[in-house]
C-alpha positions in Angstrom: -72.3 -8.9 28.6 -72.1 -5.7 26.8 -68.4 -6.1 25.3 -69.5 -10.0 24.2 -72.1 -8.9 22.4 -70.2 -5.9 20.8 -67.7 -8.4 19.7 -70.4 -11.2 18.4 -71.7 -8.3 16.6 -68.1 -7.3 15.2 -67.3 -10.8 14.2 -70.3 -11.7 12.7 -69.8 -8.5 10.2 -66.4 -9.3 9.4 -67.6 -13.2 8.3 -70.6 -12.0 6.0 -68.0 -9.3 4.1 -65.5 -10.5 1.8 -62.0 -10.5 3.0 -60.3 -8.1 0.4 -62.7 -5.8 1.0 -62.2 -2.8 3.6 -64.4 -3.5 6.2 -63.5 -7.3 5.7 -59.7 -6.7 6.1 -60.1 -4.3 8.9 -62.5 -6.9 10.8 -59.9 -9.8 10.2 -57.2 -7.1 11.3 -59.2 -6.4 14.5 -60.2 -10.4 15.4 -55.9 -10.6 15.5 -55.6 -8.8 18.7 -53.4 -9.5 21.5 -54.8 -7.0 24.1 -58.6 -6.7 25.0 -59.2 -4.7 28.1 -56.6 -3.4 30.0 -55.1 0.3 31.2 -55.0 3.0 29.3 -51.0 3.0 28.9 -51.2 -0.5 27.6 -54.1 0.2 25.6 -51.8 2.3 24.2 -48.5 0.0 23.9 -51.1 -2.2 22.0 -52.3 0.3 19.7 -48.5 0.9 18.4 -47.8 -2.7 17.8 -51.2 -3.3 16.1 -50.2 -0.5 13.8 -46.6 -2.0 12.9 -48.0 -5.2 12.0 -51.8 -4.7 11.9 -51.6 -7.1 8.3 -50.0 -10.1 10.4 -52.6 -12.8 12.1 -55.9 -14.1 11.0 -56.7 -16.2 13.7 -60.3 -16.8 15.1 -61.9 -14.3 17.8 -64.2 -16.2 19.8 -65.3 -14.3 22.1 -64.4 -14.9 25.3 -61.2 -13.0 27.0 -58.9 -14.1 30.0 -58.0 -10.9 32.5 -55.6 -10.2 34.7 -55.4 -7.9 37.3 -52.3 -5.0 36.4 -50.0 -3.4 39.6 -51.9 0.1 38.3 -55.5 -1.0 38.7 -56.1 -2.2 35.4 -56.6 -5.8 33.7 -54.8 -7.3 30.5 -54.6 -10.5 28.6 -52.1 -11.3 25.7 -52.7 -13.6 22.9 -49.0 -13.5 20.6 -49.0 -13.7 16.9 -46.8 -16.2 14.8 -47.3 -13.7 11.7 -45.3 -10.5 10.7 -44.9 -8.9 7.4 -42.1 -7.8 5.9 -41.5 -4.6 4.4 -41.3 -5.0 0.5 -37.9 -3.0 -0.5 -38.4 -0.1 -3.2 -37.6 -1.1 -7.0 -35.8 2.3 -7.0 -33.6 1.5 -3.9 -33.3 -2.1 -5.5 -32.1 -0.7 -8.5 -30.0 1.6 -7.2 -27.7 -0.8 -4.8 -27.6 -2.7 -8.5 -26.4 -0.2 -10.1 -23.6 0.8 -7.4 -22.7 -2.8 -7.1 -21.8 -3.0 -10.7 -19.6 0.4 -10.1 -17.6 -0.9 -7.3 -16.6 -4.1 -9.6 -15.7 -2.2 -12.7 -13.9 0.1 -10.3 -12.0 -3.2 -9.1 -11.4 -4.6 -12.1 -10.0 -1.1 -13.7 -7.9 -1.3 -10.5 -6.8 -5.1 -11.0 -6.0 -4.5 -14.6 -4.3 -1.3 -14.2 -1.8 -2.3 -11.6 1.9 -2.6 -12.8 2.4 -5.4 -10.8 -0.1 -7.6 -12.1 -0.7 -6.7 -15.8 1.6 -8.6 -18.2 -0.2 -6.7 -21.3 2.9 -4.7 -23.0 5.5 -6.3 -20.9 9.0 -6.9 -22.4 10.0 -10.1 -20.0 13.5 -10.5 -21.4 14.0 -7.0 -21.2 12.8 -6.7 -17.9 14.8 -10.4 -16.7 18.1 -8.8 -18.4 17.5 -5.4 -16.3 16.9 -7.3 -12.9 20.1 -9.6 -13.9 22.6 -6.1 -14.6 21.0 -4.2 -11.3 21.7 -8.0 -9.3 25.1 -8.3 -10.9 25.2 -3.9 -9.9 24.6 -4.9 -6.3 26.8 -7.8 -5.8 29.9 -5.5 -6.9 29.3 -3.1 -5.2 28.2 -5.4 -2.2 32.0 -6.9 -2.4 33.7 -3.1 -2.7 31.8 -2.5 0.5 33.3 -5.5 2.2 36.4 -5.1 1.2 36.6 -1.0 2.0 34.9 -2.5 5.4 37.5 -5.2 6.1 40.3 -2.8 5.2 38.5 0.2 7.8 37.7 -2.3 10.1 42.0 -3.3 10.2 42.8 0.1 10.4 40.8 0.5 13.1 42.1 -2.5 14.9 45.4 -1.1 14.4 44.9 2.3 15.9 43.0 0.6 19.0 46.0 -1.1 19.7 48.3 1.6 19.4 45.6 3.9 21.7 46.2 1.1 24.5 49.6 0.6 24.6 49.3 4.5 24.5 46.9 4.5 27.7 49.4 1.6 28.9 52.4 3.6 28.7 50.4 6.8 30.0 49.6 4.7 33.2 52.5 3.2 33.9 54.1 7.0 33.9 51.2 8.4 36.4 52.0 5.2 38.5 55.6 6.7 38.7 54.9 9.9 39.3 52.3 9.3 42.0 54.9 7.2 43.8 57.6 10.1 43.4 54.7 12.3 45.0 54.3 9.8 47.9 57.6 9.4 48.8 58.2 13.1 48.7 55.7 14.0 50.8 57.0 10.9 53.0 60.2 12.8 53.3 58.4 16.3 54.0 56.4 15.2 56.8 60.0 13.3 58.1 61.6 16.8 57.9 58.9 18.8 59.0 58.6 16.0 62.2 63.0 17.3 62.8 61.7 20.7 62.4 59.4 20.1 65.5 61.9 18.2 67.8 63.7 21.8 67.5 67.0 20.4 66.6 67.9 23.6 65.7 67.6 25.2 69.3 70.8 23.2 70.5 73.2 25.6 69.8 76.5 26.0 72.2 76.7 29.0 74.4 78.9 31.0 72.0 76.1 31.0 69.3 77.9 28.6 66.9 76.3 26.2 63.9 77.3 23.0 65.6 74.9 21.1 67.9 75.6 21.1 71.2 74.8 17.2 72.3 74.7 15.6 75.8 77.0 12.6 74.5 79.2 11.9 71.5 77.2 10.3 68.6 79.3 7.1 67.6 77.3 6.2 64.8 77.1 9.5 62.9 80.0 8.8 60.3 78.3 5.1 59.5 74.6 7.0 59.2 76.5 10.1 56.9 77.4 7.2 54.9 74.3 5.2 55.0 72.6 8.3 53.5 74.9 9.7 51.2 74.9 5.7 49.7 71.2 6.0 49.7 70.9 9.4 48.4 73.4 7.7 45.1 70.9 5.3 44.8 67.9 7.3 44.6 69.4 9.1 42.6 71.0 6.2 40.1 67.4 4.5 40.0 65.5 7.8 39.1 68.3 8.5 36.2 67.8 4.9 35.1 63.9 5.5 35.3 64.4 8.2 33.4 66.5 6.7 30.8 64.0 3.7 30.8 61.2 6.5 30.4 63.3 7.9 27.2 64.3 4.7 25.7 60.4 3.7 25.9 59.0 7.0 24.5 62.2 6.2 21.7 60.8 2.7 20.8 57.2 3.8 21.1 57.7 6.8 18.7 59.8 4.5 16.3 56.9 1.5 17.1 54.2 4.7 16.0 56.4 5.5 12.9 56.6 2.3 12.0 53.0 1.6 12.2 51.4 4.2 10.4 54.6 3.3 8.0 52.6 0.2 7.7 49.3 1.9 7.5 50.5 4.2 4.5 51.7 1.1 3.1 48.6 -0.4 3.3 46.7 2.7 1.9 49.4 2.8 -1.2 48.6 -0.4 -2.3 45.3 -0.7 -2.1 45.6 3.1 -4.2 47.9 1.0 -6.6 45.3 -1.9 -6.4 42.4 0.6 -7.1 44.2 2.3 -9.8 45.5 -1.0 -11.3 41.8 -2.1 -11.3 40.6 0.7 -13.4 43.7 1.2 -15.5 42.7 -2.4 -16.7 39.4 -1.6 -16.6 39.9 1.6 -19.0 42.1 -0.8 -20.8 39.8 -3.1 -21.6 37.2 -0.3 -22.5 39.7 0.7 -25.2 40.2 -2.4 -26.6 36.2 -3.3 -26.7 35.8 0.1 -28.1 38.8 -0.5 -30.8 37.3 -4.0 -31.6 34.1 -1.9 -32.3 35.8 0.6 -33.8 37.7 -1.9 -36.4 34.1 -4.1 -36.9 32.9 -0.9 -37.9 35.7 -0.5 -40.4 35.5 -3.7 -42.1 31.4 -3.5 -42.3 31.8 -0.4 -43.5 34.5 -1.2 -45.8 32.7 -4.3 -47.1 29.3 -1.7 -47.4 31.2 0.1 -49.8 33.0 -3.0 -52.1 29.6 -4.6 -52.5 28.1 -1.0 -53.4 30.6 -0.7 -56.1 30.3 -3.8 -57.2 26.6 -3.3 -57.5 26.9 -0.4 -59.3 29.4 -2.1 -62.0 27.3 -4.0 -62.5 24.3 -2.3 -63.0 26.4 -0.1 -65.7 26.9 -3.3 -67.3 23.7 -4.3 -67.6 22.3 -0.5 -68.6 25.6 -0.8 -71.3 24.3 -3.7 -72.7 20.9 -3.7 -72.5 18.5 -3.4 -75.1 17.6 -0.1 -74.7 20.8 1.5 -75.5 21.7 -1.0 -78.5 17.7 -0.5 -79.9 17.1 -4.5 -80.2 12.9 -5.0 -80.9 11.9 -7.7 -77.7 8.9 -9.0 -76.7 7.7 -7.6 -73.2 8.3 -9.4 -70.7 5.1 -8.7 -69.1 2.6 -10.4 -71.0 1.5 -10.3 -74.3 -0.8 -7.7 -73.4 1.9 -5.4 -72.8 3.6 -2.8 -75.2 7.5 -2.3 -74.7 7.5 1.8 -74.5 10.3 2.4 -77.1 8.8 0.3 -79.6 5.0 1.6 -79.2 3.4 3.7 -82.2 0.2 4.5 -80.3 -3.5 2.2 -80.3 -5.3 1.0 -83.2 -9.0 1.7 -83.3 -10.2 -1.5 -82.0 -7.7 -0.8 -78.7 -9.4 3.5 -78.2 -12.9 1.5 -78.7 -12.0 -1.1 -75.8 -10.7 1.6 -73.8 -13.9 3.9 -74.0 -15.8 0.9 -73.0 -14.0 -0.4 -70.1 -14.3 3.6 -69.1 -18.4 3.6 -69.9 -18.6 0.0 -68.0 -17.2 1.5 -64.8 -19.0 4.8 -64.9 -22.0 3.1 -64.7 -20.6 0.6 -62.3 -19.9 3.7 -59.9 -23.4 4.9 -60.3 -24.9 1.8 -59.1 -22.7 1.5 -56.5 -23.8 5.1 -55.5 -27.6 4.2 -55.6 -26.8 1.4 -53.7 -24.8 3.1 -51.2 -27.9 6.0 -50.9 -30.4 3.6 -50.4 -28.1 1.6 -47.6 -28.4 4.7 -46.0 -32.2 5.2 -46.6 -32.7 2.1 -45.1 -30.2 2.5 -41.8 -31.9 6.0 -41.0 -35.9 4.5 -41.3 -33.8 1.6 -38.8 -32.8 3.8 -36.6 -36.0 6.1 -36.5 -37.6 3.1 -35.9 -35.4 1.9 -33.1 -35.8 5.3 -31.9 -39.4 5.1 -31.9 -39.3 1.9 -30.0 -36.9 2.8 -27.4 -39.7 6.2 -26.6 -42.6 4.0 -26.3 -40.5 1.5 -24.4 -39.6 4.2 -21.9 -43.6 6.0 -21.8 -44.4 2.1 -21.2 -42.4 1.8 -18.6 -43.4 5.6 -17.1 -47.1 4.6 -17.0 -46.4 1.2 -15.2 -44.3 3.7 -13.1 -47.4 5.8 -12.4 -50.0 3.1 -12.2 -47.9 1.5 -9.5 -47.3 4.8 -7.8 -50.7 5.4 -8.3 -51.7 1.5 -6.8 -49.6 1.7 -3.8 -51.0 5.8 -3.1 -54.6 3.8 -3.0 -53.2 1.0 -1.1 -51.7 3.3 1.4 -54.8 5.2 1.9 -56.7 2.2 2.5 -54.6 1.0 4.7 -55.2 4.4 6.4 -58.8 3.8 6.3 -58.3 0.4 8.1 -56.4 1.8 10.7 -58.8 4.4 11.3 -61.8 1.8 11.7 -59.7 -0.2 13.6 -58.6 2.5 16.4 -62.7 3.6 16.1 -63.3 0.2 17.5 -60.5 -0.5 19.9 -61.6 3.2 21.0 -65.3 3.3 21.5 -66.1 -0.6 21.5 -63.2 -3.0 22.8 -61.8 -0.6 25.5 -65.3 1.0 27.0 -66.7 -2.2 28.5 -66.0 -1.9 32.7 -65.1 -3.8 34.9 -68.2 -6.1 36.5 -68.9 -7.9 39.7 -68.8 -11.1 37.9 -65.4 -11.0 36.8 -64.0 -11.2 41.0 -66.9 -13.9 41.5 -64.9 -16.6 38.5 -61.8 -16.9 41.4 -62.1 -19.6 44.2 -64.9 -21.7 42.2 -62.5 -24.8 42.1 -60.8 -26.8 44.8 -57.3 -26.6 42.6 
């Protein structure tokens, strides 16, 4: 057929030319197809994976293809690929996640050496272990002031909760009272108001007198006069006895009151007294520390001065008698070498000659060192105009391989552009314009399978 041939044709060409050359690489490119005919769309689909990885496969075309009708109308066969390539990553990009690798760790390590809790360069431990032990032994006093200022407040506090409930006690007991004495009075109004509605009061005699006028004689009347008046006397006794017991207990409870926030001053004078005691002795103790300073300071001072006039004594002794004052000729004690000054009478000729020449030996001993030092420095600047030289052509070196490679990988690209463009022209006008024969339906139903 037509698209056999075509591919004969195409695969003989790409085995006679060489395989890095471009017709070579874009034949081997082109035998690595997966798709031969098929639809347009995944004519397409093919096209865009070929040009991801069109660098990937060189396996062997021979020839023959396997279709398959599509749902749209079309045929398609697939042959994968075990190859991919993998984009090579930029020297610049490579360099550059280096380079900011290298930042973040100095950037940690400034951070780990800076931190206050970590360093140890410039620490004072003793200092710092004497500070921690003063705040600790800070804390703890003031920690058992606290305690103590809350065991006292939480006393006081216990005391007044008592006194407030017997207060609420006493309170309750006199509402109790006084609701009962409201009961039984209203008891006794609705008992009068009841004789009020008997009308009692209507019985009157004919001539319009006070006294009741009764059917019978009342027999019992003097014992009932009597029952009352004897019950009225009672009432009465119990509510002045209530009333005495109310006074005697608002008595002992005021006295009780008294005498508890007696206490409770107490209790606050003493532990004044106690805090004032406690820091009178403090102060006093301050005063002696300072006055055992104070006399230390005395007797050093006082000892400062008896060894500085002793010293001086005795260095008026020594100038007294010394052998400057009393003119006594001594050898120096310095060396033979040496002159004393009140005895000198000047140099001899032989001492102003050795002079001049120590003085002529290291003038010229300066000028060597000068010439010395100037051509140190000669010799540093051709160094470093020769390092300087080095370090340019280093860096032009390194621009030129810069350029040949950008240079290398523009021709590589446009190569690879080439290829692409000879591949497409023959997945265009050779591999996707054979049709679709009789021959291909006849290849079905040949075999009893």
């Amino acid at each position: 057929m037509a698209f056999q041939s075509a591919a004969e044709q195409y695969r003989t060409s790409s085995l006679s030319h060489p395989a890095n050359s471009p017709f070579g690489r874009t034949a081997q490119n082109a035998l690595s197809a997966r798709t031969i005919v098929g639809s347009p769309a995944a004519a397409a689909a093919e096209e865009k994976q070929q040009s991801t990885s069109f660098s990937a496969s060189s396996s062997v075309f021979n020839g023959s293809a396997s279709f398959a009708p599509s749902l749209g109308g079309g045929v398609s066969a697939t042959q994968s690929s075990p190859f991919s390539v993998r984009p090579e990553l930029d020297p610049l990009e490579r360099e550059k996640r280096e380079i900011e690798r290298r930042r973040q760790r100095l950037e940690d390590r400034k951070t780990r050496i800076l931190h206050a809790k970590t360093r140890v360069m410039g620490v004072d431990v003793d200092a710092l272990n004497e500070q921690v032990r003063e705040r600790t032994e800070r804390e703890r006093l003031e920690q058992e002031r606290e305690l103590y200022h809350d065991a006292l407040t939480a006393h006081h506090a216990q005391t007044l909760s008592g006194l407030e409930e017997e207060r609420k006690v006493r309170e309750r007991i006199a509402k109790e009272e006084l609701n009962f004495y409201r009961n039984q009075q209203a008891q006794e109004k609705k008992q009068r108001e009841a004789r009020d509605a008997s009308g009692w009061h209507n019985q009157l005699d004919a001539a319009g007198s006070q006294f009741l006028q009764f059917t019978g004689e009342d027999r019992d009347r003097k014992a009932r006069v009597n029952a009352q008046a004897n019950q009225q006397s009672d009432w009465l006794a119990q509510q002045l006895a209530a009333q005495a017991d109310r006074e005697a207990r608002d008595r002992q409870d005021a006295a009780d009151y008294a005498e508890q926030q007696a206490r409770i001053m107490e209790l606050q004078r003493r532990n004044e007294e106690d805090r004032a005691a406690q820091a009178a002795a403090r102060l006093r103790a301050t005063q002696e520390y300072n006055q055992q300073v104070a006399a230390q300071k005395s007797q050093s001072r006082m000892r400062h001065a008896a060894n500085t006039q002793a010293a001086n004594q005795a260095e008026l002794s020594a100038t007294l008698g010394s052998a400057l004052l009393n003119e006594q000729v001594l050898p120096s004690a310095l060396g033979a070498h040496r002159a004393v000054p009140y005895n000198f009478k000047g140099f001899s000729t032989s001492q102003r000659q050795a002079v001049l020449d120590a003085q002529a030996a290291q003038a010229a001993a300066l000028a060597d060192r000068r010439v010395a030092e100037r051509l140190e420095e000669a010799d540093y600047a051709r160094q470093s105009e020769a390092v300087r030289r080095e370090m340019l052509r280093v860096d032009r070196a390194r621009e030129e391989a810069e350029r040949a490679r950008l240079l290398a990988l523009r021709d590589e690209r446009q190569h690879q552009h080439k290829q692409k463009t000879l591949r497409d022209q023959y997945h265009n006008h050779v591999v996707y314009t054979n049709p679709v024969k009789e021959e291909y339906f006849q290849q079905f139903g040949t075999s009893a399978r």
